[in-house]
The first five atom37 places (N, CA, C, CB, O) and aatype in JSON, in Angstrom:
{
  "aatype": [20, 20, 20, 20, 20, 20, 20, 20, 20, 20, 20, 20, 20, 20, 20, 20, 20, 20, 20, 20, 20, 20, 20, 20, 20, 20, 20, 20, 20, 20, 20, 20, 20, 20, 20, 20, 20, 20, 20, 20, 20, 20, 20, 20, 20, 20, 20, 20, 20, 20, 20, 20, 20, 20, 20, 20, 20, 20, 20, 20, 20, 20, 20, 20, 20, 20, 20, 20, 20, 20, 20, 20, 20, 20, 20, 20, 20, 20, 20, 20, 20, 20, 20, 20, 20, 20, 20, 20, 20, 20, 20, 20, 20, 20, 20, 20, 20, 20, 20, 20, 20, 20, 20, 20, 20, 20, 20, 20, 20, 20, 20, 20, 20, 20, 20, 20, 20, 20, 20, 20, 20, 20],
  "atom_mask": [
    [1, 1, 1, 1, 1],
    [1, 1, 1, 1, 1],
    [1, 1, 1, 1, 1],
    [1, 1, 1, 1, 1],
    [1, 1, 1, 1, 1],
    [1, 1, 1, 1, 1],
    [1, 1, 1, 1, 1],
    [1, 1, 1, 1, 1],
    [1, 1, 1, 1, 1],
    [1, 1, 1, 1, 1],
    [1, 1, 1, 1, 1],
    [1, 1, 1, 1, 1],
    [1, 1, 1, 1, 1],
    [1, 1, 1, 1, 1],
    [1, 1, 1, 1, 1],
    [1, 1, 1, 1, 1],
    [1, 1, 1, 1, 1],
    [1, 1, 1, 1, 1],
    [1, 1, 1, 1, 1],
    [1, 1, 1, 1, 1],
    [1, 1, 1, 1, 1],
    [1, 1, 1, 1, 1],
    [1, 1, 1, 1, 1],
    [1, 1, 1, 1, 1],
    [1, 1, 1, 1, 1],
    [1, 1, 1, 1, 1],
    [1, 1, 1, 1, 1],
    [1, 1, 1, 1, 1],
    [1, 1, 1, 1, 1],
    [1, 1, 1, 1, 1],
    [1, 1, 1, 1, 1],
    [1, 1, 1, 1, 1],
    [1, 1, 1, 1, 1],
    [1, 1, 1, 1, 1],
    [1, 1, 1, 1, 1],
    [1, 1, 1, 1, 1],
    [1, 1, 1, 1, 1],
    [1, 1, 1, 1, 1],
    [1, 1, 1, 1, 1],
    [1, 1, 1, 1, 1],
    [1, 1, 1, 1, 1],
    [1, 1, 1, 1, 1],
    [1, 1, 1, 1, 1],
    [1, 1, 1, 1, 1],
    [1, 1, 1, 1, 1],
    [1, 1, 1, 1, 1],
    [1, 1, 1, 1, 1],
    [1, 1, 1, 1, 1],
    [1, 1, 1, 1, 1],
    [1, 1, 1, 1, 1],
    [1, 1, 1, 1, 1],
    [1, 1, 1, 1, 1],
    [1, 1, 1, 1, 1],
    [1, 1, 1, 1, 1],
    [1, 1, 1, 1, 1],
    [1, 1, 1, 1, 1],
    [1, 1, 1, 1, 1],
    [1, 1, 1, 1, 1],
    [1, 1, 1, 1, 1],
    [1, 1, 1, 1, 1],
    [1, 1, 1, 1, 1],
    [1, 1, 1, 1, 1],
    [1, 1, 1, 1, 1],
    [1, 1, 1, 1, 1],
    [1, 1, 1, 1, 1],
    [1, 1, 1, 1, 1],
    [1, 1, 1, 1, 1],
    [1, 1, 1, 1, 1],
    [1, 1, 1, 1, 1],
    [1, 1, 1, 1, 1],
    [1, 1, 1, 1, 1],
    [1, 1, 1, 1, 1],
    [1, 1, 1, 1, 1],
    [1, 1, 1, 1, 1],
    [1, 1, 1, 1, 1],
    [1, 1, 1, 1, 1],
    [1, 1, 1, 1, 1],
    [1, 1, 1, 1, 1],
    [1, 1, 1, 1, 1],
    [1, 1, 1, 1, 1],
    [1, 1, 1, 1, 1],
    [1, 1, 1, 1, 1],
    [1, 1, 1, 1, 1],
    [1, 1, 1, 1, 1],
    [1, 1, 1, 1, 1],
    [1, 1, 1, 1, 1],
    [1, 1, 1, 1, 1],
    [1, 1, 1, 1, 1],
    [1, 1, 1, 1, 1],
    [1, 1, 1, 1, 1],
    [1, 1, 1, 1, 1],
    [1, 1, 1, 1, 1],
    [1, 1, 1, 1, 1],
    [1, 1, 1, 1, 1],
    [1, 1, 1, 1, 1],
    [1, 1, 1, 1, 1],
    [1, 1, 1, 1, 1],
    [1, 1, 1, 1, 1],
    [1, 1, 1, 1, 1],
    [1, 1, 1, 1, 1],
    [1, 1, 1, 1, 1],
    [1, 1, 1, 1, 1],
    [1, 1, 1, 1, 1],
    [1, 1, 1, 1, 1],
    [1, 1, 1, 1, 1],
    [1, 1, 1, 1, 1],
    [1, 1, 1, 1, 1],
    [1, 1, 1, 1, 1],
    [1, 1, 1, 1, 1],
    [1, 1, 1, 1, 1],
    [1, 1, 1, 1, 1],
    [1, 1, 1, 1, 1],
    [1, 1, 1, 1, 1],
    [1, 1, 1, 1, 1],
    [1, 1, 1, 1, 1],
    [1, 1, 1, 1, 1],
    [1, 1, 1, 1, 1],
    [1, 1, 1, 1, 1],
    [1, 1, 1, 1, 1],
    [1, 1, 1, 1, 1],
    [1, 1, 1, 1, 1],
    [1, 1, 1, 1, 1]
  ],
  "atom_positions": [
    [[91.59, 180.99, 75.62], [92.67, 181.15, 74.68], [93.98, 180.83, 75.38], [92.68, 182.58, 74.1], [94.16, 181.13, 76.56]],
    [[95.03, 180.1, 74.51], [96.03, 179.79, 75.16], [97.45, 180.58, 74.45], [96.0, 178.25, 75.19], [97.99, 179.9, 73.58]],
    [[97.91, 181.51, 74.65], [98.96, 182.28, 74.25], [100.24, 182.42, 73.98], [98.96, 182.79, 74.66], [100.46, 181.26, 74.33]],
    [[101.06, 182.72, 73.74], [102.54, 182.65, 73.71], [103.13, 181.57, 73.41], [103.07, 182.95, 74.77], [104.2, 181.43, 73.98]],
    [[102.71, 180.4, 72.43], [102.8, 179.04, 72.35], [102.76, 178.3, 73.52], [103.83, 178.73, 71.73], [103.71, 177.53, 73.61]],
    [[101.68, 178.28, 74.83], [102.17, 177.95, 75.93], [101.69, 175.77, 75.4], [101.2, 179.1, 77.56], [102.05, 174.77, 76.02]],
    [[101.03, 175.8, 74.42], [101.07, 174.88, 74.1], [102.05, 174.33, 73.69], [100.46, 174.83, 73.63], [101.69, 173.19, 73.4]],
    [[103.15, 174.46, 73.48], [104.29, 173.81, 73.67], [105.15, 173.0, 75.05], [104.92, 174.69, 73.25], [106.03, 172.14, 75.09]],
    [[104.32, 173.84, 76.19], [105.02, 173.48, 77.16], [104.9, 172.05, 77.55], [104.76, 174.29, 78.12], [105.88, 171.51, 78.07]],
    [[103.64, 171.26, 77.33], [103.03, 170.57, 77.33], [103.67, 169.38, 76.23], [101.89, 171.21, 77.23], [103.33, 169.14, 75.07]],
    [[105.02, 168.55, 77.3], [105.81, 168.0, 76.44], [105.29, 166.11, 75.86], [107.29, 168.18, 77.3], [105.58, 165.42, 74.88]],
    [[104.32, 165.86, 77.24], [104.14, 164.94, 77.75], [102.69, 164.72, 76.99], [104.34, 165.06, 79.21], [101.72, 165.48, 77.08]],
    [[102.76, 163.61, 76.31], [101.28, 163.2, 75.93], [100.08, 163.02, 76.51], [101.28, 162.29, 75.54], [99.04, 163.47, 76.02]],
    [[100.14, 162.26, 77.73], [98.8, 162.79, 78.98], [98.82, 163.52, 79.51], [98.41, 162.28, 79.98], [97.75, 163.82, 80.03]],
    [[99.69, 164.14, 79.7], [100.03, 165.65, 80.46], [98.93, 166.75, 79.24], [102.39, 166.15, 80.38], [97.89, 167.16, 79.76]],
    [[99.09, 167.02, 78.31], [98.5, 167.39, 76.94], [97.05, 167.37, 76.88], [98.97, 166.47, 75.87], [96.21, 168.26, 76.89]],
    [[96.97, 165.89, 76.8], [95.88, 165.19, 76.85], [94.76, 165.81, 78.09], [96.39, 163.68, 77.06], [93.69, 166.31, 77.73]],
    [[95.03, 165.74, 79.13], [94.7, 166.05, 80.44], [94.1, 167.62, 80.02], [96.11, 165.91, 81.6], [92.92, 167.91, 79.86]],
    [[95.01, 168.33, 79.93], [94.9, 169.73, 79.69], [93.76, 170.0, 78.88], [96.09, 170.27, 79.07], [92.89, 170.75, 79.32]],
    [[93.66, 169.5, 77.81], [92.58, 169.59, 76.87], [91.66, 169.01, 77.19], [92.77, 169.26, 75.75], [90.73, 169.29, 76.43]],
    [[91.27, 168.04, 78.22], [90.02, 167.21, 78.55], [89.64, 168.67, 79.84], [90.41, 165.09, 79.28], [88.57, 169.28, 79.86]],
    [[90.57, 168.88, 80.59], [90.01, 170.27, 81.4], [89.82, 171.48, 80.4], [91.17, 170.83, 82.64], [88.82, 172.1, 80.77]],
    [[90.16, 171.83, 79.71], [89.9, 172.68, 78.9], [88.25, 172.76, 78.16], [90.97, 172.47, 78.04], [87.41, 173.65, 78.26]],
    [[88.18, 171.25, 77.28], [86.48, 170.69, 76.86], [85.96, 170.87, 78.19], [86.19, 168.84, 76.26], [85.22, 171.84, 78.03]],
    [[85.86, 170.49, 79.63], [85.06, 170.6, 80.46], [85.03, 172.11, 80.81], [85.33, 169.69, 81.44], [84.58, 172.17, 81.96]],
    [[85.21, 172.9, 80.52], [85.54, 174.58, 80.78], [84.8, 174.93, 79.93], [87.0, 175.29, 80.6], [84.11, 175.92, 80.12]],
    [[84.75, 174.26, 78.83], [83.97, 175.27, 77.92], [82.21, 174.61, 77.85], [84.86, 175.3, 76.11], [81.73, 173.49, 78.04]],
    [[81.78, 175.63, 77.56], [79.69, 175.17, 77.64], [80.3, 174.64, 75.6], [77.61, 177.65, 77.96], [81.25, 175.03, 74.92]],
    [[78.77, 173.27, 75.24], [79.05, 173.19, 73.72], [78.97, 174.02, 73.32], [78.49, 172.56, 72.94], [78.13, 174.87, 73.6]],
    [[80.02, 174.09, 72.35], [80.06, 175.56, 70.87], [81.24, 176.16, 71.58], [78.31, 177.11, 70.64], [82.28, 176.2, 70.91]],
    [[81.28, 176.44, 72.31], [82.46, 177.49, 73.1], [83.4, 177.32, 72.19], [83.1, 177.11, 74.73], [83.01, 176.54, 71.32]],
    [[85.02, 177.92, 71.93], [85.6, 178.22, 71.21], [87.41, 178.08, 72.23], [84.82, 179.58, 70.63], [87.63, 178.62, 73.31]],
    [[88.15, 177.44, 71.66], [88.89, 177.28, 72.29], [90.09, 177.52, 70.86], [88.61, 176.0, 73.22], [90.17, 176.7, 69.94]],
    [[90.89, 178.76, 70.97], [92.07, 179.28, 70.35], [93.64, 179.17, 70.99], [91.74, 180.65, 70.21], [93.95, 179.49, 72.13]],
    [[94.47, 178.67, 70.02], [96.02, 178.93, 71.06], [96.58, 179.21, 69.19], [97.04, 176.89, 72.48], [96.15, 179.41, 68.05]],
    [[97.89, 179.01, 70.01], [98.86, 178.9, 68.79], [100.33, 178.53, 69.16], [98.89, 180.29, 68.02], [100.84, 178.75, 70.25]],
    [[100.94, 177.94, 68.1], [101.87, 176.94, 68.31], [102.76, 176.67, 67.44], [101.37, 175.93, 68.53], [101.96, 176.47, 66.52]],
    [[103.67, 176.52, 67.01], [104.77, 176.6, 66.13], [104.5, 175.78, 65.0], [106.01, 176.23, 66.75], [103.91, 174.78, 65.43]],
    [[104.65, 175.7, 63.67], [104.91, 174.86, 63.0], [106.18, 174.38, 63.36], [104.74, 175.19, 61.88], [107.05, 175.19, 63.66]],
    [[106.54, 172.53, 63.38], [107.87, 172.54, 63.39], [108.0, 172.25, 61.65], [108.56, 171.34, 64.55], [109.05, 172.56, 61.07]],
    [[107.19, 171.83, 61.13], [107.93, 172.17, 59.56], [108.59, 173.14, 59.01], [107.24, 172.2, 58.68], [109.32, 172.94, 58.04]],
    [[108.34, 174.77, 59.77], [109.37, 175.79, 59.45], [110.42, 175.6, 60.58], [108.75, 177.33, 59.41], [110.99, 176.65, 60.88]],
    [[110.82, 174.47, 61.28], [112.69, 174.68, 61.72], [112.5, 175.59, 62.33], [114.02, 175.02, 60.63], [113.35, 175.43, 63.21]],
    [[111.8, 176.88, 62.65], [111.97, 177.91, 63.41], [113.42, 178.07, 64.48], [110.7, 177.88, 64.12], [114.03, 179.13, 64.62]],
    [[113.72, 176.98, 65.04], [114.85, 176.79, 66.23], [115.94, 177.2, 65.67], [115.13, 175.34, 66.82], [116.66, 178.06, 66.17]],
    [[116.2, 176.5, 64.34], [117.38, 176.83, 63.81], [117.58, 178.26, 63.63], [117.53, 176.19, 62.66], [118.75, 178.63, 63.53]],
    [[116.84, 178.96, 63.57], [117.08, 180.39, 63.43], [117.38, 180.86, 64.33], [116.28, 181.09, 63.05], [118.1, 181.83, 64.11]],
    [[117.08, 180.57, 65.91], [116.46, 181.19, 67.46], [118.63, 181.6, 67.62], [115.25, 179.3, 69.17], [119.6, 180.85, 67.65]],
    [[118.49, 182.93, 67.69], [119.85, 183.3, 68.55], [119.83, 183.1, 70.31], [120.15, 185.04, 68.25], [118.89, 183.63, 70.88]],
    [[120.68, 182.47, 71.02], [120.61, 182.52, 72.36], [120.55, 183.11, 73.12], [121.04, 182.24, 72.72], [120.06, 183.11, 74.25]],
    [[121.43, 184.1, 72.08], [121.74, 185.54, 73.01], [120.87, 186.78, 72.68], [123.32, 186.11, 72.77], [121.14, 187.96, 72.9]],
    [[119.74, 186.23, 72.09], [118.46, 187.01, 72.1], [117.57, 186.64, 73.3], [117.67, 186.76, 70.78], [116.6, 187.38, 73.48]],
    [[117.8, 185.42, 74.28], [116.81, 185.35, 75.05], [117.52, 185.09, 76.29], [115.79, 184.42, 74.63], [117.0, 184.28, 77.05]],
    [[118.44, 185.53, 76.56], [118.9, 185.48, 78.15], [119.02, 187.13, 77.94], [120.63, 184.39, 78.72], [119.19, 187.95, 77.03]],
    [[118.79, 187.08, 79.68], [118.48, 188.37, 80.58], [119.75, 187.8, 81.81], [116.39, 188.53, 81.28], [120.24, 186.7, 82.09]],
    [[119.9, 189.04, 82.25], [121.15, 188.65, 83.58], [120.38, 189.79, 84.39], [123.35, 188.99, 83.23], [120.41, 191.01, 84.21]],
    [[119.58, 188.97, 85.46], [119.28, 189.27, 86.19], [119.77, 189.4, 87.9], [118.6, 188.87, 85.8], [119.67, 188.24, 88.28]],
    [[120.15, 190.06, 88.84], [120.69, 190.02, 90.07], [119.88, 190.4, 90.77], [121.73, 190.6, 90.28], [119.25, 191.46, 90.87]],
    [[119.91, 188.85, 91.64], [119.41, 188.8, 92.77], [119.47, 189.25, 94.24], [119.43, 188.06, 92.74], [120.6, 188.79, 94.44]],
    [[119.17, 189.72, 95.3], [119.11, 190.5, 96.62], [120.51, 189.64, 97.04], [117.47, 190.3, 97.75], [121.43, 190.34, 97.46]],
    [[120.69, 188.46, 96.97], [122.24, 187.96, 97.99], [123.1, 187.75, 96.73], [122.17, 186.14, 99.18], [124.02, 186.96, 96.95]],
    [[123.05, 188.29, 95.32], [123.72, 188.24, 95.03], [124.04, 187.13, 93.53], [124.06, 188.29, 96.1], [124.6, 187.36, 92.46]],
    [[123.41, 185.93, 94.08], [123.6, 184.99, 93.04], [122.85, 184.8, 91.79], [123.54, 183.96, 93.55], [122.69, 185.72, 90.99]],
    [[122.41, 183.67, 91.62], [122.41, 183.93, 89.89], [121.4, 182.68, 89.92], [124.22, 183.74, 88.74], [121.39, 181.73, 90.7]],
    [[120.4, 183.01, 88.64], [118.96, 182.38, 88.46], [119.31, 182.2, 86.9], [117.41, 183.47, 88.92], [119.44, 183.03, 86.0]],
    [[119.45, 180.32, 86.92], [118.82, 179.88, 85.54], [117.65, 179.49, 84.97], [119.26, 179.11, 85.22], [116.92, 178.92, 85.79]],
    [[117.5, 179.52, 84.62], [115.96, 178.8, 83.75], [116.02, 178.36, 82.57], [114.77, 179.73, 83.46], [116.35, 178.92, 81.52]],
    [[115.6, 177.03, 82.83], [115.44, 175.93, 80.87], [114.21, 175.63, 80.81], [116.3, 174.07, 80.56], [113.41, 175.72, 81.73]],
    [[113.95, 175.18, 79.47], [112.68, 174.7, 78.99], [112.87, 173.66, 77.99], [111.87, 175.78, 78.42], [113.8, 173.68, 77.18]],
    [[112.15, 172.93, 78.06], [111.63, 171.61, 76.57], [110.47, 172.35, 76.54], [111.3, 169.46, 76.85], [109.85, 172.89, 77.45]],
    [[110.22, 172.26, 74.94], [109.14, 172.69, 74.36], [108.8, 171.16, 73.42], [109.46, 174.24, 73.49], [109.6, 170.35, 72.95]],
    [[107.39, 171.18, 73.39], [107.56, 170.35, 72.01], [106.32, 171.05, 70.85], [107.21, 168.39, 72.38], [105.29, 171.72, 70.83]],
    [[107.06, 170.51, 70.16], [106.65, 171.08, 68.65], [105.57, 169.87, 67.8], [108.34, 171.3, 67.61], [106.0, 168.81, 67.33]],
    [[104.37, 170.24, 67.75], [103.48, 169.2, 67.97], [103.19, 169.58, 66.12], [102.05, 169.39, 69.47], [103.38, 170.71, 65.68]],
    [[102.83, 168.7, 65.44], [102.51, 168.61, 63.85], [100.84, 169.17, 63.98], [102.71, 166.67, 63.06], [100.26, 169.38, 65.05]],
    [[100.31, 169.32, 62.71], [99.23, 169.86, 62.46], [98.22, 168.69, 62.85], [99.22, 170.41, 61.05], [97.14, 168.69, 63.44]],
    [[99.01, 167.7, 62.26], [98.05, 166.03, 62.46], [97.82, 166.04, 63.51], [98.66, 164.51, 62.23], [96.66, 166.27, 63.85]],
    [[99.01, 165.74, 64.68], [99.06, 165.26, 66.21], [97.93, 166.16, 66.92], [100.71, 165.52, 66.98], [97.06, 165.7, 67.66]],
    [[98.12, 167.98, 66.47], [96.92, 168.7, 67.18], [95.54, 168.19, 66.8], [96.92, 170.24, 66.86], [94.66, 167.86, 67.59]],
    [[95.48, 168.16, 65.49], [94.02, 167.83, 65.05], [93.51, 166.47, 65.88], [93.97, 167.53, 63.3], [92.36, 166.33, 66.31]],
    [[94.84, 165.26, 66.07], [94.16, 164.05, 66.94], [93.84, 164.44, 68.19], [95.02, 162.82, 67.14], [92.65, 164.23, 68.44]],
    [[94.5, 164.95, 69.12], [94.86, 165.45, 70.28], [93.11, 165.96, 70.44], [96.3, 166.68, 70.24], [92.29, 165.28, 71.07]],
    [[92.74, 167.47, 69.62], [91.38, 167.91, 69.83], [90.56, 167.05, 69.67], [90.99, 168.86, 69.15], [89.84, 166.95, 70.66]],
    [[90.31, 166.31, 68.8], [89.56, 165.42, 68.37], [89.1, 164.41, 69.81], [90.37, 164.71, 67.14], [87.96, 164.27, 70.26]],
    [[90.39, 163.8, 70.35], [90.49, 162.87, 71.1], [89.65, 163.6, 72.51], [92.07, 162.4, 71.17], [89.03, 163.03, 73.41]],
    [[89.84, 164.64, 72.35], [89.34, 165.6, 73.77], [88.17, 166.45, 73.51], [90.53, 166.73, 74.31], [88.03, 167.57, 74.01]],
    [[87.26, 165.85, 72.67], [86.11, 166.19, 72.31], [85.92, 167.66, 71.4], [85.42, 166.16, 73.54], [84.88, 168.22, 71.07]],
    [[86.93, 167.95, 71.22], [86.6, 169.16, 69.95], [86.84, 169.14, 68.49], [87.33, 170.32, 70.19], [87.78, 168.52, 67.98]],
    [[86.11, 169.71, 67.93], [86.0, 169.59, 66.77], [86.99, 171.32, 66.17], [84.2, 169.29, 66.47], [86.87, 172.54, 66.33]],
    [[87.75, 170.52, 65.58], [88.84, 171.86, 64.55], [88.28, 172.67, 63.68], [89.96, 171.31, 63.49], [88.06, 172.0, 62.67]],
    [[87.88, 173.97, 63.5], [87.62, 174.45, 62.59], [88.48, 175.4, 61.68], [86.76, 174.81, 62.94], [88.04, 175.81, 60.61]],
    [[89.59, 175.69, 62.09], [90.74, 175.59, 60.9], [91.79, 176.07, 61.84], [90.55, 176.64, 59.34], [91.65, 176.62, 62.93]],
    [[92.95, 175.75, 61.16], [94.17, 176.35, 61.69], [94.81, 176.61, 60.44], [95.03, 175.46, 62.7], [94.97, 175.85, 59.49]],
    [[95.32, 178.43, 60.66], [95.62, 179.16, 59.66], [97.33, 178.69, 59.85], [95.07, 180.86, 59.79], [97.81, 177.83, 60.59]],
    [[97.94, 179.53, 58.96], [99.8, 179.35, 59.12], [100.47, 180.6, 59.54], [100.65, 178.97, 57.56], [101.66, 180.89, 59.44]],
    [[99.4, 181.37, 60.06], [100.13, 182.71, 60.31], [98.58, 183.87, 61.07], [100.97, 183.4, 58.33], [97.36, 183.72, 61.03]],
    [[99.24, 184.67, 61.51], [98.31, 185.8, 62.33], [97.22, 186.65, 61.49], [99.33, 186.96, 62.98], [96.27, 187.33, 61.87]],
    [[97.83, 186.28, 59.98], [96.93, 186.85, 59.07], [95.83, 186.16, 58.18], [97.69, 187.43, 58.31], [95.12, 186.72, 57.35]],
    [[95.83, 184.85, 58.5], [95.05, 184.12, 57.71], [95.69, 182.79, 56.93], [94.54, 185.06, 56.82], [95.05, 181.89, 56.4]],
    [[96.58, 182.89, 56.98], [97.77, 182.56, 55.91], [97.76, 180.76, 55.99], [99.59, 183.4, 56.51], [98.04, 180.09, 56.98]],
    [[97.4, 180.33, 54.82], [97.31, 178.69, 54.66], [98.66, 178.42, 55.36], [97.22, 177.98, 52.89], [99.67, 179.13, 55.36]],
    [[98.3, 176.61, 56.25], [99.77, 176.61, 56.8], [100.66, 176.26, 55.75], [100.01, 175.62, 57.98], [100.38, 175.68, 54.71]],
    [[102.02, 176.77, 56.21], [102.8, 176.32, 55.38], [103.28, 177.63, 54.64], [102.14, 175.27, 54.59], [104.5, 177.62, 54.45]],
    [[102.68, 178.63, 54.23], [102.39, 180.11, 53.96], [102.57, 181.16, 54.71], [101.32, 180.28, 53.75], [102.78, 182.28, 54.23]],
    [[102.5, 180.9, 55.92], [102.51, 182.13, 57.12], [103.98, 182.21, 57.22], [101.7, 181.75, 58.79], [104.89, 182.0, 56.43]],
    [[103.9, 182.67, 58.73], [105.19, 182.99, 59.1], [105.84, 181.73, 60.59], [105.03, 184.82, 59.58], [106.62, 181.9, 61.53]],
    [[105.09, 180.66, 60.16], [105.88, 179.4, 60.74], [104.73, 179.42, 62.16], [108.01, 179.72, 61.14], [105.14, 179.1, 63.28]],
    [[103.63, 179.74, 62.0], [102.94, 179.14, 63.13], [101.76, 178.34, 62.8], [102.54, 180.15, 64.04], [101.42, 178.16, 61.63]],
    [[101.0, 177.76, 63.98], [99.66, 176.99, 63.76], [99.01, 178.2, 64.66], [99.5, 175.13, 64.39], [99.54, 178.65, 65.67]],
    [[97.91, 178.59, 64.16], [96.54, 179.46, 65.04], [95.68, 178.9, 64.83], [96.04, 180.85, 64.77], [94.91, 178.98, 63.87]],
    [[95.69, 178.0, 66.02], [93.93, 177.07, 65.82], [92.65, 177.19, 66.49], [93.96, 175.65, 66.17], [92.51, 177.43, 67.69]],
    [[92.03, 177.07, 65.93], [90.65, 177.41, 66.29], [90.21, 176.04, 66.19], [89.84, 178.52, 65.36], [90.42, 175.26, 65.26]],
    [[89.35, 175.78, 67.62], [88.42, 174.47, 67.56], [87.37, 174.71, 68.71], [89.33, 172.95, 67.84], [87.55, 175.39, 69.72]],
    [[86.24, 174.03, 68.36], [84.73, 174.58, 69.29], [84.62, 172.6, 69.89], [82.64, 175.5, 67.72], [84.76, 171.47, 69.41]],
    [[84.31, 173.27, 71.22], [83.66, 172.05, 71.77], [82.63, 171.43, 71.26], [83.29, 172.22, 72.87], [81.63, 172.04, 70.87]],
    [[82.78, 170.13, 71.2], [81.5, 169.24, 70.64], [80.35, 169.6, 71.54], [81.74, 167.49, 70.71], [80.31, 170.04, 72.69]],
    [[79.08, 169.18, 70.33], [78.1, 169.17, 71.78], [77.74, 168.09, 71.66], [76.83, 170.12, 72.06], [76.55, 168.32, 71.92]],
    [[77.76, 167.31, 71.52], [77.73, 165.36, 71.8], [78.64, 164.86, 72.17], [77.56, 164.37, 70.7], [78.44, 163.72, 72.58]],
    [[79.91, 165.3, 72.22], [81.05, 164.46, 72.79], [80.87, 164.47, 74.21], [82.48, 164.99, 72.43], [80.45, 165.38, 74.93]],
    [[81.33, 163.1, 74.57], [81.05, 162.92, 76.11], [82.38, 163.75, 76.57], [80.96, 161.11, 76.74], [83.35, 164.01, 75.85]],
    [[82.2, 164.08, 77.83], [82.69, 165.65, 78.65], [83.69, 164.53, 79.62], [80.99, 166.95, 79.82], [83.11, 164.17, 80.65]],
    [[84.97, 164.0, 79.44], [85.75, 162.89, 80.24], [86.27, 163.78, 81.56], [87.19, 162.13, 79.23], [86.93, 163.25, 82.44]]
  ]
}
């Protein structure tokens, strides 16, 4: 399972790609491979306050620690090619934590997809 949208971090198309071909080789066929990931059709960003996610943290000499991120916000299509391409087969992605058709939820993808068992293992 992959958590906290860490599938977003994963900005880079073979970088992605890669991940999910180690991922199919991790799993025995049938295994079950879950994450979740933003819809970008709900805009979610536009909502995001800044000053909801910085911390001011101090360090032992004193100075000061930034941290940035690119995320990318991958479509329902692009995941479904992406698994596909990396030998798994999708068996649904809801729009929310409750079940919720996408588009219906509360602005996420929760996907569920099982390793092929005929797809060759790259």
């Amino acid at each position: 399972m992959l958590t906290s949208h860490v599938a977003q971090i994963f900005v880079d198309d073979a970088e992605w790609a890669r991940t999910l071909g180690d991922l199919r080789r991790a799993l025995v066929p049938g295994g079950r491979l879950a994450f979740d990931a933003r819809d970008p059709a709900d805009r979610r960003w536009e909502r995001w306050n800044p000053a909801d996610s910085r911390r001011r943290i101090t360090l032992p000499d004193g100075g000061e620690l930034r941290s940035s991120a690119t995320l990318r916000f991958r479509t329902e299509a692009e995941l479904c090619d992406s698994l596909t391409t990396a030998g798994f087969t999708v068996d649904r992605i809801h729009g929310g934590w409750h079940g919720e058709p996408v588009g219906r939820g509360d602005g996420e993808f929760v996907v569920i997809a099982r390793a092929d068992t005929l797809a060759p293992v790259f």
